[in-house]
Biopython code that builds the backbone (N, CA, C, O; Angstrom):
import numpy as np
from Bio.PDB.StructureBuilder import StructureBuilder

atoms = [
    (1, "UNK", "N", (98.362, 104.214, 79.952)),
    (1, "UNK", "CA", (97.970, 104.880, 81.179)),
    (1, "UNK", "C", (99.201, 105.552, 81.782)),
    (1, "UNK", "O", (100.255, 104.925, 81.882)),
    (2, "UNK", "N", (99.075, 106.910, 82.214)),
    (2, "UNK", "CA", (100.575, 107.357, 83.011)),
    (2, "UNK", "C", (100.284, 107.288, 84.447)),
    (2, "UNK", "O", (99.402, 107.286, 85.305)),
    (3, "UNK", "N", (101.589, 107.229, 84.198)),
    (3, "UNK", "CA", (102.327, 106.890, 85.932)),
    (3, "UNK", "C", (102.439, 107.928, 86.387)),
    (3, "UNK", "O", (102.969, 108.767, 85.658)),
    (4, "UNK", "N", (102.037, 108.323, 87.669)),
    (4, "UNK", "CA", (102.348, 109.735, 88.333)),
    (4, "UNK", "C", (103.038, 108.979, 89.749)),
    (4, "UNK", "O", (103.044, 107.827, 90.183)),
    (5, "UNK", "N", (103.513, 110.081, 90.128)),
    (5, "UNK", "CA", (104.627, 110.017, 91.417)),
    (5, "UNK", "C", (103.788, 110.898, 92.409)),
    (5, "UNK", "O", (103.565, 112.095, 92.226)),
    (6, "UNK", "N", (103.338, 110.143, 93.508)),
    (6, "UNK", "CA", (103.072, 110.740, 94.488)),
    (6, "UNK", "C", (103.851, 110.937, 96.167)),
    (6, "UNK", "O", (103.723, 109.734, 96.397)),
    (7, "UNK", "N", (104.277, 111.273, 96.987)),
    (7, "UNK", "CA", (105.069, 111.813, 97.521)),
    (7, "UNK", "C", (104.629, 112.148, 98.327)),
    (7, "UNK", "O", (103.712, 112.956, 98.175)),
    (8, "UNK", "N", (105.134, 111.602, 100.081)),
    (8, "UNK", "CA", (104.873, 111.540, 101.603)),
    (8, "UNK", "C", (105.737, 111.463, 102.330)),
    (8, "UNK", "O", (106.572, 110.566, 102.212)),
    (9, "UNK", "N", (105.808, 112.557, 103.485)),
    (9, "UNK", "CA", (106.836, 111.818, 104.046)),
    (9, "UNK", "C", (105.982, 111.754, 105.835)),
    (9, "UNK", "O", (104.772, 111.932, 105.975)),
    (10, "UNK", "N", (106.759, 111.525, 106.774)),
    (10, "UNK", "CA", (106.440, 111.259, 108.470)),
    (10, "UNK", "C", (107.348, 111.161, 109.091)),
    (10, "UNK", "O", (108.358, 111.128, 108.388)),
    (11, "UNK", "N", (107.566, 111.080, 110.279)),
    (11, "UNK", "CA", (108.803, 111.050, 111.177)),
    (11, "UNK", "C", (108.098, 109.909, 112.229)),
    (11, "UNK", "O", (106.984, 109.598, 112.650)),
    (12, "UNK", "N", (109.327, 109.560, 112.341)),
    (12, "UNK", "CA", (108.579, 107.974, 113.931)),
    (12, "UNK", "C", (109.375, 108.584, 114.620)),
    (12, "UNK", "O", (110.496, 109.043, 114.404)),
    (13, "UNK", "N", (108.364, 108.547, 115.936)),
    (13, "UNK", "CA", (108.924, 108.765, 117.354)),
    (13, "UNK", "C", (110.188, 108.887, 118.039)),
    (13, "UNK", "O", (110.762, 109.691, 118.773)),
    (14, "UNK", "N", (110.522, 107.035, 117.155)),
    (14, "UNK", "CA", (111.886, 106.584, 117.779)),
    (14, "UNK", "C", (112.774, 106.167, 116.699)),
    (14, "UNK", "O", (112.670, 106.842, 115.675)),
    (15, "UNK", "N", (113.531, 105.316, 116.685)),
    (15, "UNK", "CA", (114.438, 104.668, 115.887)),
    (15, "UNK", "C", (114.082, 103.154, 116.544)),
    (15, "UNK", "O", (115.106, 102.517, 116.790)),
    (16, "UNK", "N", (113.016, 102.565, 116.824)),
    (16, "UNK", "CA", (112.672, 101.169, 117.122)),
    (16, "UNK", "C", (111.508, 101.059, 116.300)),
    (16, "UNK", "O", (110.672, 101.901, 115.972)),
    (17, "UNK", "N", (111.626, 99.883, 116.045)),
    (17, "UNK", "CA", (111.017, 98.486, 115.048)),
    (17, "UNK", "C", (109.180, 99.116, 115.166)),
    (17, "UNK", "O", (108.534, 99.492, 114.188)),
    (18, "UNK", "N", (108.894, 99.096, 115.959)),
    (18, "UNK", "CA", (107.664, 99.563, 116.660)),
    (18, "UNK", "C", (107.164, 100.830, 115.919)),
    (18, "UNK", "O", (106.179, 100.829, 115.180)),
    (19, "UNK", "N", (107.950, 101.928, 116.192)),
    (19, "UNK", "CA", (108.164, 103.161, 115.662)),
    (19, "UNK", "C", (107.892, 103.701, 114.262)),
    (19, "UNK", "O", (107.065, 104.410, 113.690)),
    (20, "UNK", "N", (109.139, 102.927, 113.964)),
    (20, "UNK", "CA", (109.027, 102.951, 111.992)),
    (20, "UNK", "C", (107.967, 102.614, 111.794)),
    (20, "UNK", "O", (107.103, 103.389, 111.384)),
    (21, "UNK", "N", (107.767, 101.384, 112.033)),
    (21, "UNK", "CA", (106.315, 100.894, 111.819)),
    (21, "UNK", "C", (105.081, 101.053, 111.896)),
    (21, "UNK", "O", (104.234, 100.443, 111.244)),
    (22, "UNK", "N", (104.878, 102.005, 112.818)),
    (22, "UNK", "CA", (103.571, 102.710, 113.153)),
    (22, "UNK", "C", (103.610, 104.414, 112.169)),
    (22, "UNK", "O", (102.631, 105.008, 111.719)),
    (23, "UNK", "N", (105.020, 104.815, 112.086)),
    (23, "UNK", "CA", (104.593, 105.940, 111.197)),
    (23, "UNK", "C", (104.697, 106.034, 109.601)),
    (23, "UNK", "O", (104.479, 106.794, 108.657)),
    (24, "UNK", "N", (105.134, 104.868, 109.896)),
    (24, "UNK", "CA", (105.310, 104.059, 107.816)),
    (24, "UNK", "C", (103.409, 103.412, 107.409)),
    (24, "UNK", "O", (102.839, 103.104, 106.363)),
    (25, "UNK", "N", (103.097, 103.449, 108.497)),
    (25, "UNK", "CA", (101.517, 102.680, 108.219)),
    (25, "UNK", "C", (100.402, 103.594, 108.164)),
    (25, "UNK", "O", (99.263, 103.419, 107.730)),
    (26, "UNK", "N", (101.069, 104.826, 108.801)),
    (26, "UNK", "CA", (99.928, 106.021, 108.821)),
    (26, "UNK", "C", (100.128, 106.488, 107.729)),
    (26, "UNK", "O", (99.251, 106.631, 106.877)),
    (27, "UNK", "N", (101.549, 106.854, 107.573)),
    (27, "UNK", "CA", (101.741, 107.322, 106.207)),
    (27, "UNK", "C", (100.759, 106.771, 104.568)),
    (27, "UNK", "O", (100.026, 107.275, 103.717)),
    (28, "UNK", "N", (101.192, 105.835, 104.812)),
    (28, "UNK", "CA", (100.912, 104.964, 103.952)),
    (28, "UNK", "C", (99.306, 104.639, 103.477)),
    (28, "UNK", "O", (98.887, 104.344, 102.358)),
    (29, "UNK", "N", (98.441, 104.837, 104.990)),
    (29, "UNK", "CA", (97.072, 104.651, 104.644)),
    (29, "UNK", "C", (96.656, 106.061, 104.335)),
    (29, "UNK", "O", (95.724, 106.144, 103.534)),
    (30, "UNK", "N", (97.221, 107.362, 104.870)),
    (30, "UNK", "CA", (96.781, 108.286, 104.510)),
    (30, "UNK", "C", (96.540, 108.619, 102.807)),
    (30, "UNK", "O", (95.596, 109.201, 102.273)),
    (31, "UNK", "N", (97.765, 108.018, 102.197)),
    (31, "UNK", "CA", (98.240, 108.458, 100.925)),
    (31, "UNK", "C", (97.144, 107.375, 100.206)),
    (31, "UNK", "O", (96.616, 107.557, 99.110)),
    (32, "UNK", "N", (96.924, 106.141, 101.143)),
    (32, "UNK", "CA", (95.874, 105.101, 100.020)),
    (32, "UNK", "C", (94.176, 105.591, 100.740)),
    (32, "UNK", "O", (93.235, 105.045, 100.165)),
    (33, "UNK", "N", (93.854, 106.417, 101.751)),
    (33, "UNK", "CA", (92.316, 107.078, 101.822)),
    (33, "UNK", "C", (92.413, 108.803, 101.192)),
    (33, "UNK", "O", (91.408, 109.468, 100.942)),
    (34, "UNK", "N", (93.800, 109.288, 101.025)),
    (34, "UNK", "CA", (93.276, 110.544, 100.295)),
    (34, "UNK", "C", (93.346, 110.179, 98.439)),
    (34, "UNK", "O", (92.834, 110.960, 97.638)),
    (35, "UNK", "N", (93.847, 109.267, 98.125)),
    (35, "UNK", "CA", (94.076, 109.366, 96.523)),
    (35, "UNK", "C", (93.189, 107.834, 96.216)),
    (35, "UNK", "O", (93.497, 107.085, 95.290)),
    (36, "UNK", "N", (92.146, 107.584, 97.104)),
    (36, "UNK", "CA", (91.734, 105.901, 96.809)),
    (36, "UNK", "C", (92.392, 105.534, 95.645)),
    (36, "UNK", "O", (91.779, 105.643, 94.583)),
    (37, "UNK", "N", (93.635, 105.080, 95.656)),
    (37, "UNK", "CA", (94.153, 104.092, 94.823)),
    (37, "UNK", "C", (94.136, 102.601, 95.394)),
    (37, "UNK", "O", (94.073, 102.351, 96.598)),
    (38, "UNK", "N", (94.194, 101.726, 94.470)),
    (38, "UNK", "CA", (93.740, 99.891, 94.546)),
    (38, "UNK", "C", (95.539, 99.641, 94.410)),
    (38, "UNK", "O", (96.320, 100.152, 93.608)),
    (39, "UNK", "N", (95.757, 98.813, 95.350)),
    (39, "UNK", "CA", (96.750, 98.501, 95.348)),
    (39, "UNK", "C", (97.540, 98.019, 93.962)),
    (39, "UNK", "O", (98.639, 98.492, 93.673)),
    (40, "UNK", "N", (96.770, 96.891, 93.021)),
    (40, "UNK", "CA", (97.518, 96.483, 92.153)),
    (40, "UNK", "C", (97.719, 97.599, 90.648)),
    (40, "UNK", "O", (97.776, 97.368, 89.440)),
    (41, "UNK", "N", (97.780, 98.845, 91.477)),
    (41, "UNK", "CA", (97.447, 100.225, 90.971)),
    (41, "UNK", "C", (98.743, 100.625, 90.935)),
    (41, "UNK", "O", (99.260, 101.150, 89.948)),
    (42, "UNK", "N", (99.374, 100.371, 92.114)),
    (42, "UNK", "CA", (100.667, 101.096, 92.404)),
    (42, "UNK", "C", (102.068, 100.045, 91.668)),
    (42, "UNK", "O", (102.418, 98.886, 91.891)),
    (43, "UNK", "N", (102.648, 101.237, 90.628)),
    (43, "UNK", "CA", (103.846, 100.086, 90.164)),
    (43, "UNK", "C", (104.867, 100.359, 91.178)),
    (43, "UNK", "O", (105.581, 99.388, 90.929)),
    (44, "UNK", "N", (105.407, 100.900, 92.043)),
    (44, "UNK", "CA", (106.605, 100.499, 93.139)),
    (44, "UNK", "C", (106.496, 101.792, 93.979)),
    (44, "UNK", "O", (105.839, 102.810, 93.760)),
    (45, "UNK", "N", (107.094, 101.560, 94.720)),
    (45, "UNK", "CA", (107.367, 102.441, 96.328)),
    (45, "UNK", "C", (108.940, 101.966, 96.015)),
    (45, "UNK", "O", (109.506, 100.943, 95.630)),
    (46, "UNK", "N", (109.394, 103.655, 96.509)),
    (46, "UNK", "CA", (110.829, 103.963, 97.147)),
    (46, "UNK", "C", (110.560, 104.382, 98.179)),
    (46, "UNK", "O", (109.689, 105.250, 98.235)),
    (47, "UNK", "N", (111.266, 103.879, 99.493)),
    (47, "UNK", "CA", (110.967, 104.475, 100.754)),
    (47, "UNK", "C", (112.817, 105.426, 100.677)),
    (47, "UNK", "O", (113.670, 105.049, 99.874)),
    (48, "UNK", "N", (113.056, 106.586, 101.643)),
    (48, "UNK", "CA", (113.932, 107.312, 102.011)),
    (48, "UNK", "C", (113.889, 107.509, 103.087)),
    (48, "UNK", "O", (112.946, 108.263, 103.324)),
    (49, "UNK", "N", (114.575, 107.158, 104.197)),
    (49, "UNK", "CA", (114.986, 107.707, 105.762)),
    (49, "UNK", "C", (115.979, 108.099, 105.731)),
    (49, "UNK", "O", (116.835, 107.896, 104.870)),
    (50, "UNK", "N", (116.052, 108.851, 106.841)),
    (50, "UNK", "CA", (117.135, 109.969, 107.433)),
    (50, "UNK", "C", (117.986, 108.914, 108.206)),
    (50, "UNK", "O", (117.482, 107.925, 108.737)),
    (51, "UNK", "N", (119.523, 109.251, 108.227)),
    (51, "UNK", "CA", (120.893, 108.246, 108.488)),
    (51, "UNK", "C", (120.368, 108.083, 109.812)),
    (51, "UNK", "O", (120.514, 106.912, 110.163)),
    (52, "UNK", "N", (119.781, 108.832, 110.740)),
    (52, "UNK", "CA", (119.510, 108.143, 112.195)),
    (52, "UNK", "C", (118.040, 106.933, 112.229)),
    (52, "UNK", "O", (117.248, 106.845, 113.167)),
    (53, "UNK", "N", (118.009, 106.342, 111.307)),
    (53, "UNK", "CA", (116.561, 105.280, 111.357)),
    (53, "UNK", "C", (116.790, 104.092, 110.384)),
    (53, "UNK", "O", (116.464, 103.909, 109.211)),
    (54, "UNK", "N", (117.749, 103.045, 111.674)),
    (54, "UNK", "CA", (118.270, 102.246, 111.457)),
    (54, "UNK", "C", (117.885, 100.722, 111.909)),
    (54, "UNK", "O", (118.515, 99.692, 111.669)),
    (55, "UNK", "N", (116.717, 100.878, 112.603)),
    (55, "UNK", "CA", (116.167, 99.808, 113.618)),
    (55, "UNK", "C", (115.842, 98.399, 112.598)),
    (55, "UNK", "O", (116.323, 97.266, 112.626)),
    (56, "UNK", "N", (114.369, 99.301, 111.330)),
    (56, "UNK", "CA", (113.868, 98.321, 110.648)),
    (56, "UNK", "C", (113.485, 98.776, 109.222)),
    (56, "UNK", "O", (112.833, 99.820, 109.258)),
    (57, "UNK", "N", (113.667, 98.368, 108.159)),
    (57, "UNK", "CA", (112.959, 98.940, 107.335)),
    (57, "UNK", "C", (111.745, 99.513, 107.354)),
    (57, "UNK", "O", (110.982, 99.177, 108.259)),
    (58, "UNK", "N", (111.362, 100.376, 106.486)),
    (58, "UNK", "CA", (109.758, 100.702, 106.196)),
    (58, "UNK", "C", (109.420, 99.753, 105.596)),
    (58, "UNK", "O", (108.822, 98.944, 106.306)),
    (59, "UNK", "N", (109.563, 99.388, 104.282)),
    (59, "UNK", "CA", (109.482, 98.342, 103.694)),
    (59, "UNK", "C", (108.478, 97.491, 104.602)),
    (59, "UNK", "O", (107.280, 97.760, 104.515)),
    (60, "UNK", "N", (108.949, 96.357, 105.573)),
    (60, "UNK", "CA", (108.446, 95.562, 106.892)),
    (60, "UNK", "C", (107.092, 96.198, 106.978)),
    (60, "UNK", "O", (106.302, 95.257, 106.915)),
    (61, "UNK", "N", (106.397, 97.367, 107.095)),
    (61, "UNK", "CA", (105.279, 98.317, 108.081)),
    (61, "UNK", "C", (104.641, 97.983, 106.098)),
    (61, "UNK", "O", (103.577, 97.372, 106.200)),
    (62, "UNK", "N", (104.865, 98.127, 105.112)),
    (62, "UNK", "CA", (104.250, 98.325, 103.767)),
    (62, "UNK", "C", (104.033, 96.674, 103.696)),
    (62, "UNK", "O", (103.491, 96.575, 102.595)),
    (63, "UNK", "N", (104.106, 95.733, 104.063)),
    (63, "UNK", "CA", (104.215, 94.504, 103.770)),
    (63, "UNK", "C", (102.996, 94.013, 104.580)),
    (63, "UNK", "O", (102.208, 93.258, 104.010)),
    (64, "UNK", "N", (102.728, 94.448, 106.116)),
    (64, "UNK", "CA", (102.372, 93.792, 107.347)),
    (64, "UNK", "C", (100.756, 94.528, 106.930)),
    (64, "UNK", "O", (99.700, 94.152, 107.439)),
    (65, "UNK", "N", (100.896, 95.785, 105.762)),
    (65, "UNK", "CA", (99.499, 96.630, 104.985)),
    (65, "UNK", "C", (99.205, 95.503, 104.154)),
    (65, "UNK", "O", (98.277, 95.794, 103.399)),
    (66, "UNK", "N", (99.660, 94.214, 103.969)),
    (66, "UNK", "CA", (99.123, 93.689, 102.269)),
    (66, "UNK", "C", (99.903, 94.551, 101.001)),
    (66, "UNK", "O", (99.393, 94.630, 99.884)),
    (67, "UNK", "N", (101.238, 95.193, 101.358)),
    (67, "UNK", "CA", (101.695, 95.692, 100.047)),
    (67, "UNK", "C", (102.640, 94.258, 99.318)),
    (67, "UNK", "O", (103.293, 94.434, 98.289)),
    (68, "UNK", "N", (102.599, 93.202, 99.854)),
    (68, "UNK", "CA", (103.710, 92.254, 99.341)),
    (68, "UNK", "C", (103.842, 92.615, 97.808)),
    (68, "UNK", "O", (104.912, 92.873, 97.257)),
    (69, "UNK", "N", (102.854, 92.600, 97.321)),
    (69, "UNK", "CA", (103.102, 92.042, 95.714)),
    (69, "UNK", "C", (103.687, 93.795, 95.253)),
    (69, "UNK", "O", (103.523, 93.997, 94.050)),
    (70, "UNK", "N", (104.100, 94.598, 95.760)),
    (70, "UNK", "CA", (104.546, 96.033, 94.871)),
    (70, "UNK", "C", (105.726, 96.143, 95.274)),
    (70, "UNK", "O", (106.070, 96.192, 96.455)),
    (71, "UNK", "N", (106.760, 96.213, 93.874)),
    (71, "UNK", "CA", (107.799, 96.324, 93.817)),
    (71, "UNK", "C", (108.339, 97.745, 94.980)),
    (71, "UNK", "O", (107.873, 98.884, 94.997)),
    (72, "UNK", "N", (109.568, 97.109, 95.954)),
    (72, "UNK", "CA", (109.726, 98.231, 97.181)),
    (72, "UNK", "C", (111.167, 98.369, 96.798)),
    (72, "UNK", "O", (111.851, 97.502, 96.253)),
    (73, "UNK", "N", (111.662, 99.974, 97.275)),
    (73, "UNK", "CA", (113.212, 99.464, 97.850)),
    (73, "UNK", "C", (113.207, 100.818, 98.726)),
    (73, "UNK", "O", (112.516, 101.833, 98.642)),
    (74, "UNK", "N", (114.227, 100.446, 99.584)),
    (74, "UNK", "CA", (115.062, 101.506, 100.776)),
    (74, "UNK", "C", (115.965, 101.838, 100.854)),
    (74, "UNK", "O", (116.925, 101.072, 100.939)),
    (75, "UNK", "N", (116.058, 102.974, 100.858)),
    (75, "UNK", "CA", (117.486, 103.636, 100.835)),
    (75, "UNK", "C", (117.933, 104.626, 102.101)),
    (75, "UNK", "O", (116.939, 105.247, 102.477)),
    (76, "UNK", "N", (118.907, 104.905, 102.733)),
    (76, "UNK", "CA", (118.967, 106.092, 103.471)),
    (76, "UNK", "C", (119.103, 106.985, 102.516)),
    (76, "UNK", "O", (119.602, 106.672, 101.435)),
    (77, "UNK", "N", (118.657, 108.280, 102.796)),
    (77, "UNK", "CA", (118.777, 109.539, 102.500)),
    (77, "UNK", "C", (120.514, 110.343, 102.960)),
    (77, "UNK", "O", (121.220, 109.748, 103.774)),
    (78, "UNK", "N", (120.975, 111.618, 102.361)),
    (78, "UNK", "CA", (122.043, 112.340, 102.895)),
    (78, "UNK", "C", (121.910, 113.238, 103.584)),
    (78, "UNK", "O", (121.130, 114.182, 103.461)),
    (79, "UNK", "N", (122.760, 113.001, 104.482)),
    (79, "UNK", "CA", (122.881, 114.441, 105.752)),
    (79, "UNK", "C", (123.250, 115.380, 105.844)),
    (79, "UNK", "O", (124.393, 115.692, 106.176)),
    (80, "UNK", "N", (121.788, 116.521, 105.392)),
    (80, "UNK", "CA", (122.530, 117.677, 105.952)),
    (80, "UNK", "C", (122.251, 118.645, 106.816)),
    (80, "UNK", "O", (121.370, 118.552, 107.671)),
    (81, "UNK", "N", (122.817, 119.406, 106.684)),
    (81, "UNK", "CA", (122.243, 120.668, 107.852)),
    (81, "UNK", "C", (121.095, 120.749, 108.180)),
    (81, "UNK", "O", (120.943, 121.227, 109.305)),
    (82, "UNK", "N", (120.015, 120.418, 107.544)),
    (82, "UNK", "CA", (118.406, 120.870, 107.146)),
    (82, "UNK", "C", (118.027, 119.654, 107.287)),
    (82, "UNK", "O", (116.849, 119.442, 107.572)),
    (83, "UNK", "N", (118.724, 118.831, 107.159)),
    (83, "UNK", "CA", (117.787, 117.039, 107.287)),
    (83, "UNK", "C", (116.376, 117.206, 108.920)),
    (83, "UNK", "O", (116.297, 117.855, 109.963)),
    (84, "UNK", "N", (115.791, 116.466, 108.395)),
    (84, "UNK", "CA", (114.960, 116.834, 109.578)),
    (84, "UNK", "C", (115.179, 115.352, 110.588)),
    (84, "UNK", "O", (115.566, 114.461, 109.831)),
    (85, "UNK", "N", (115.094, 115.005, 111.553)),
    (85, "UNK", "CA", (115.016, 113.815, 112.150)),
    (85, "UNK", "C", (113.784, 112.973, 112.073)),
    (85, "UNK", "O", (112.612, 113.270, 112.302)),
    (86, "UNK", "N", (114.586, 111.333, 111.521)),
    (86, "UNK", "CA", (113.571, 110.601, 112.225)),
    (86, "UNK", "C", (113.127, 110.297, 111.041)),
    (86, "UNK", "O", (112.615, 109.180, 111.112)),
    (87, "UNK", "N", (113.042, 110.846, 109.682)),
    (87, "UNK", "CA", (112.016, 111.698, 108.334)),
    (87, "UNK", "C", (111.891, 109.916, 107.150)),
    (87, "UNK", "O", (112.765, 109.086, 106.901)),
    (88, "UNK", "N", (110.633, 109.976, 106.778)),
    (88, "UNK", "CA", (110.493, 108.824, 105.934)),
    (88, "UNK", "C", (109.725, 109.335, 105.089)),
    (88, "UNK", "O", (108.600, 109.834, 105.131)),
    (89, "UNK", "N", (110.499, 109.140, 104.293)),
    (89, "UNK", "CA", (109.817, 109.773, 102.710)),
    (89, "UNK", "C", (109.473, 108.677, 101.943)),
    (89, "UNK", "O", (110.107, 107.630, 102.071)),
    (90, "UNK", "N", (108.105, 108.819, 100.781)),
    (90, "UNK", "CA", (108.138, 107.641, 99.966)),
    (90, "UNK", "C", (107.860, 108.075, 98.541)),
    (90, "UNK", "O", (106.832, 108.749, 98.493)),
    (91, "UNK", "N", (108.478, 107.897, 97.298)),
    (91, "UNK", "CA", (108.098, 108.265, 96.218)),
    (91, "UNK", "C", (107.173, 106.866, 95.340)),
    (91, "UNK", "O", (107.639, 105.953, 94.659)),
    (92, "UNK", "N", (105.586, 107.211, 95.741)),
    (92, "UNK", "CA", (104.820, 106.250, 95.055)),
    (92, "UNK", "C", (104.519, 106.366, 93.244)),
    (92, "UNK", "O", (104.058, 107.275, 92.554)),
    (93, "UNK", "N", (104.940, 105.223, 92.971)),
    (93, "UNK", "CA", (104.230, 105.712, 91.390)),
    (93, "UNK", "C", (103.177, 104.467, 91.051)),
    (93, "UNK", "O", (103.098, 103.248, 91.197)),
    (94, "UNK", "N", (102.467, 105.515, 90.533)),
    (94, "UNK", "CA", (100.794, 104.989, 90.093)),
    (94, "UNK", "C", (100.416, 105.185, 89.143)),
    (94, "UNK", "O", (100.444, 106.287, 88.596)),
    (95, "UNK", "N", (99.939, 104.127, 88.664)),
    (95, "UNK", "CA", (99.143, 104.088, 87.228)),
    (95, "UNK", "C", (97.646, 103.862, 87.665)),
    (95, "UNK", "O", (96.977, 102.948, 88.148)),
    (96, "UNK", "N", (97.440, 105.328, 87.195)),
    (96, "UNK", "CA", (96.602, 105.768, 86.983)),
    (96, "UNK", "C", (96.021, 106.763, 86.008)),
    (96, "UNK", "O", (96.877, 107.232, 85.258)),
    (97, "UNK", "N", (94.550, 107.302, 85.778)),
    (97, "UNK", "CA", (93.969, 107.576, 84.772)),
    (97, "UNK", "C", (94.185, 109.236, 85.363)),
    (97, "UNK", "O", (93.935, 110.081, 84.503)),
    (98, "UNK", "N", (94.485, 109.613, 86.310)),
    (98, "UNK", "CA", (93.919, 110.977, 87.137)),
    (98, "UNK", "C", (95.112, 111.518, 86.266)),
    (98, "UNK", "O", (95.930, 110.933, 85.557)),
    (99, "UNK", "N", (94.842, 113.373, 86.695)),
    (99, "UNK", "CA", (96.266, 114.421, 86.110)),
    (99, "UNK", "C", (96.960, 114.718, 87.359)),
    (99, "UNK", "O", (96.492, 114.849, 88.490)),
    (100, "UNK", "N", (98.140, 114.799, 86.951)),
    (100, "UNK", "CA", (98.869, 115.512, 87.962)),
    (100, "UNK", "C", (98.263, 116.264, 89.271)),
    (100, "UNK", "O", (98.356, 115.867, 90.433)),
    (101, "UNK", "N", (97.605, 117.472, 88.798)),
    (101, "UNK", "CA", (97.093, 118.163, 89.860)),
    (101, "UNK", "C", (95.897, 117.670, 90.687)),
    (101, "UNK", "O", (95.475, 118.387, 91.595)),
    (102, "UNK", "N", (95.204, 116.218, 90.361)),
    (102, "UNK", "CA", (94.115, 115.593, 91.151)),
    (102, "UNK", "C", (95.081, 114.682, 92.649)),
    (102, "UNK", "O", (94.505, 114.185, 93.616)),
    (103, "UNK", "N", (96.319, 114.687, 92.471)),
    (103, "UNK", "CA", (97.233, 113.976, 92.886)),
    (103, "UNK", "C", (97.613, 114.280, 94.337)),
    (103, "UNK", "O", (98.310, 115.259, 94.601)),
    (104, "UNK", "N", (97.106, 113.349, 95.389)),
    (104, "UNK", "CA", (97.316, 113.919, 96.861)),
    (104, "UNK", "C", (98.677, 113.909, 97.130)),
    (104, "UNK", "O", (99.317, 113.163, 96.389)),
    (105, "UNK", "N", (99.331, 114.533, 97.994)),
    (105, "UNK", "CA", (100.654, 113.987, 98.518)),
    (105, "UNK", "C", (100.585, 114.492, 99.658)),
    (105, "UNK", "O", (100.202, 115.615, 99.985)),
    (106, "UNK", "N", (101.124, 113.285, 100.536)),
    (106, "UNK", "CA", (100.941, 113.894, 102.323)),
    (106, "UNK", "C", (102.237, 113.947, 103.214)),
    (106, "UNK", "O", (103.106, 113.079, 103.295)),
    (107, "UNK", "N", (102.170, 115.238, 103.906)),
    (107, "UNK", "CA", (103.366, 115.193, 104.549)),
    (107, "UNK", "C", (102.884, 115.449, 106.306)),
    (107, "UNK", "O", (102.474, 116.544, 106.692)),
    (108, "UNK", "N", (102.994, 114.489, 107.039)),
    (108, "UNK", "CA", (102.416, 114.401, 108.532)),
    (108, "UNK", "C", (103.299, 114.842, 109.453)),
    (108, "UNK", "O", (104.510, 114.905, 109.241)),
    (109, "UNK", "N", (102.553, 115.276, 110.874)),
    (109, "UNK", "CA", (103.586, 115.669, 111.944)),
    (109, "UNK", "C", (104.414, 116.783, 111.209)),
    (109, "UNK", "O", (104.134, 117.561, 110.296)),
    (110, "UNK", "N", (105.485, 116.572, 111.920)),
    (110, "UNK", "CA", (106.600, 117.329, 111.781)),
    (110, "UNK", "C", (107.116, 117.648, 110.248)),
    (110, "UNK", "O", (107.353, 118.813, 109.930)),
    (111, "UNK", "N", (107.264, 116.669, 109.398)),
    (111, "UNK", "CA", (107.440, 116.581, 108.255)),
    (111, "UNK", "C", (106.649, 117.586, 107.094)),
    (111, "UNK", "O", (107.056, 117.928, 105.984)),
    (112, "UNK", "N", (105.484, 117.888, 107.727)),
    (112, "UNK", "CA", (104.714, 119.026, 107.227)),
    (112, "UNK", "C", (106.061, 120.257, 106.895)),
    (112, "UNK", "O", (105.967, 121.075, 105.980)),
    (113, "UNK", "N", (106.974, 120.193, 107.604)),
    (113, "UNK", "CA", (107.800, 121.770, 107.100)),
    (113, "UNK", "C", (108.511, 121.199, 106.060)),
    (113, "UNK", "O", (109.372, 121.831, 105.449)),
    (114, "UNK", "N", (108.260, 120.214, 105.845)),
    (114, "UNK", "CA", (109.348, 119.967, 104.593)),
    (114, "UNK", "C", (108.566, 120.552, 103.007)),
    (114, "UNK", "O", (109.220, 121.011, 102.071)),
    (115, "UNK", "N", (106.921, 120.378, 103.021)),
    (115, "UNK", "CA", (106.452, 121.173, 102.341)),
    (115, "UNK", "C", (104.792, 121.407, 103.154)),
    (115, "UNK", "O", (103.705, 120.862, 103.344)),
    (116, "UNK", "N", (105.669, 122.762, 103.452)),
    (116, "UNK", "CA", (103.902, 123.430, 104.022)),
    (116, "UNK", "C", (102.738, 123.523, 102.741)),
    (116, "UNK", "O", (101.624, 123.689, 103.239)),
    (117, "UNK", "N", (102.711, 123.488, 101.878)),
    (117, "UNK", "CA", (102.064, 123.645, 100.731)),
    (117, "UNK", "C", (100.560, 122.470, 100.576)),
    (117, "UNK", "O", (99.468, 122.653, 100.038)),
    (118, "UNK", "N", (101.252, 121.020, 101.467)),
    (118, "UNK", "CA", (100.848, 120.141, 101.121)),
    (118, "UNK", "C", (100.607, 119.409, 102.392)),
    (118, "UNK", "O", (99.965, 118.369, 102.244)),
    (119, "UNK", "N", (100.932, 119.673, 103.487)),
    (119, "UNK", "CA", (100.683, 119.437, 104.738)),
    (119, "UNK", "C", (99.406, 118.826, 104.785)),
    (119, "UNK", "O", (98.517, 119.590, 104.408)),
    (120, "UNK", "N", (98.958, 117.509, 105.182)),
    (120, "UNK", "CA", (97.438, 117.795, 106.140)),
    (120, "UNK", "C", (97.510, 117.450, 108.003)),
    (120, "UNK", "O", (96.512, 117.625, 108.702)),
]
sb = StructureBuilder()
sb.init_structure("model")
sb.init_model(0)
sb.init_chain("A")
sb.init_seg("    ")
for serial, (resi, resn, name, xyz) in enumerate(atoms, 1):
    if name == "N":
        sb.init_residue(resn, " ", resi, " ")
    sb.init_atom(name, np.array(xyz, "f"), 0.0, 1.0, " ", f" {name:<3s}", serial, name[0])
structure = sb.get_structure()
């Protein structure tokens, strides 16, 4: 079965615990009601934030969903000119039966300019 990489990102409000957490969970359900994937579907999540979103992991907001059992990790992202604030990106990979192009990827709020293409 191949693994495809699907790809989201969101921005939280703030840089508090609260924050992350509420836009790591939207994220997150959006990407599991537009591509109905079953959790023990997904082989790992990389989360990516921007150097100012330091409060709490995403990770924490994917856990508090029932993601315990899928391999996670977090990283900050690099700063540059163009970085957008606030920004949480996640590169999901899924095993699944679908092709590439059946493959949702959501980019919310603000984060939409990072690819207008794919915005909802």
């Amino acid at each position: 079965m191949p693994v495809r990489g699907v790809r989201g990102a969101t921005v939280a409000a703030a840089n508090t615990p609260e924050a992350i957490r509420r836009a790591t969970q939207e994220l997150l359900q959006t990407l599991m009601d537009k591509n109905q994937f079953a959790l023990d579907e997904i082989a790992s999540l990389i989360f990516t934030v921007t150097p100012d979103l330091t409060a709490e992991p995403p990770a924490r907001a994917a856990r508090e969903l029932g993601w315990g059992a899928v391999a996670m990790l977090c990283v900050h992202e690099m700063q540059t000119a163009e970085s957008l604030a606030r920004c949480i990106r996640v590169l999901l990979h899924w095993n699944t039966t679908k092709q590439a192009h059946e493959v949702c990827h959501v980019y919310l709020h603000s984060a939409a300019q990072l690819r207008p293409d794919r915005a909802h």
